[in-house]
N, C-alpha and C positions, 0 to 999 in steps of 0.2 A: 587474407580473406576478410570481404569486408563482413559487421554482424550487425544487430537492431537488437538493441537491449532499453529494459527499461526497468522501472524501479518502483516497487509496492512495499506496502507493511499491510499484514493481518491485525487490525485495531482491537486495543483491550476490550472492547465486549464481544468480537468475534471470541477471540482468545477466551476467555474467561467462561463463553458459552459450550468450548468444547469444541468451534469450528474448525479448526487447524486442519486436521489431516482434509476435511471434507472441500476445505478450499483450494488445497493445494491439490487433493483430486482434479478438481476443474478445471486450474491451471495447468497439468500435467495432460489432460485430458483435449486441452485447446492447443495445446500441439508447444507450448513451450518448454524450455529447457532452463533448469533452475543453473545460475551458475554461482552463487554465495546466496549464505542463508544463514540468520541467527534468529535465536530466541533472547530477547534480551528485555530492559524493560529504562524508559530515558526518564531522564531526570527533567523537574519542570526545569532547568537552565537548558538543557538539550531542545526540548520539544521548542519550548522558546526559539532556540537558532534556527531550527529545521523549520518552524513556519514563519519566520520575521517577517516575510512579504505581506502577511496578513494582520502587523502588528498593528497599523491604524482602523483593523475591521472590530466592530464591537463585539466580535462572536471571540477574536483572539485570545482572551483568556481563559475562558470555559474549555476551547478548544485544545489548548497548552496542559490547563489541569485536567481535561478526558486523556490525552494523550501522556500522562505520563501517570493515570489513575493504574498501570498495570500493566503485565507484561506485555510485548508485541511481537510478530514474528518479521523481521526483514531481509527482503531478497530483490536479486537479482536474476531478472528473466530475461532468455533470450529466443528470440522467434524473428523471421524476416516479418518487417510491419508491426517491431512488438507495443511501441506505445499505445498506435490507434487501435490494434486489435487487442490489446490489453482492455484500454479504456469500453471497448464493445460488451467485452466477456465483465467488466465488474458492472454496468449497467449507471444509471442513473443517480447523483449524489441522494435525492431523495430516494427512498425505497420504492414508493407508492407508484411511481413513477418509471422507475425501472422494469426493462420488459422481462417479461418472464423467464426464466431460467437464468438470471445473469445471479452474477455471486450478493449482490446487493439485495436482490429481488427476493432471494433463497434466505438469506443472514441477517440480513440490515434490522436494526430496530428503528431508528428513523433518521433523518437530516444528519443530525450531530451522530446517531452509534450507529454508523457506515457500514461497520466489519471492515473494509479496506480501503486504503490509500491507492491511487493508480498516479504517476507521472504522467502532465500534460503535455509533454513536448521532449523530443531527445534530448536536449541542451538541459533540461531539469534531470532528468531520467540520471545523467553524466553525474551532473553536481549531486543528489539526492543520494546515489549510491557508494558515492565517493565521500560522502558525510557520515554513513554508516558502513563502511569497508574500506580497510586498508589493501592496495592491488595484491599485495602477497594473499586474502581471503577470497581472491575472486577467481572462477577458475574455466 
C-alpha cells in the first residue's frame, strides 16, 4: 500500500507556550494520522545536522540556538498529499502573512518563533524523519 508521509516538529516557543495539544488538534483535525511522535529536546550539535543546508545562511546560528533553546515535539504524519497539504494547514514562514486559521497564523510569534517545522518536499520529509526515528518508532 502505497502512503504520503511527511515530517514536522512543534518548535520550542510553540512548546513552551503551551501549544502542543492545540496543534496536534489541527493536525488530527486535517484529516492526518500521526505515525511516531516524541517529545524530546536536540542538542545545539543535533539541530546543527538537522539544518546544515542552511549553514552558509546568516540566520544559521540563532536558528541552531532557537532550536535547541528547548524542548520540541517531533512526528510523523501520514495523509494522501501529506507534504503539500501539511505545508497549507501550517501556513506562511512569516506569521503576518499566513492566512487565517493556519497553525502559524494561530501560534507563530514571528519569522524565527514559527511554532512549526513542515517538510518541503518527500525526499526531505524521508531523510528528516529518519533523522529523528529509528523504523522500529514508526508505526
Amino acid at each position: 500500500m502505497a502512503t504520503n508521509r511527511t515530517f514536522t516538529m512543534i518548535k520550542p516557543d510553540a512548546v513552551k507556550a503551551g501549544h502542543i495539544g492545540a496543534i496536534l488538534a489541527k493536525i488530527n483535525e486535517a484529516g492526518f494520522t500521526i505515525k511516531a511522535m516524541k517529545y524530546t529536546k536536540l542538542s545545539a550539535e543535533k539541530a546543527g545536522e538537522f539544518y546544515a543546508v542552511h549553514k552558509e545562511r546568516p540566520f544559521y546560528g540563532e536558528l541552531v540556538e532557537f532550536m535547541s533553546s528547548g524542548p520540541i515535539v517531533a512526528a510523523i504524519l501520514e495523509k494522501e498529499n501529506a507534504v503539500a497539504d501539511f505545508r497549507k494547514l501550517i501556513g506562511a514562514t512569516n506569521p503576518a502573512e499566513a492566512a487565517p486559521g493556519t497553525i502559524r497564523a494561530l501560534y507563530a510569534k514571528s519569522i524565527g518563533e514559527n511554532a512549526v517545522h513542515g517538510a518541503d518536499s518527500d525526499e526531505n520529509a524521508a531523510i528528516e524523519g529518519s533523522f529523528h526515528f529509528a523504523g522500529t518508532e514508526i508505526f
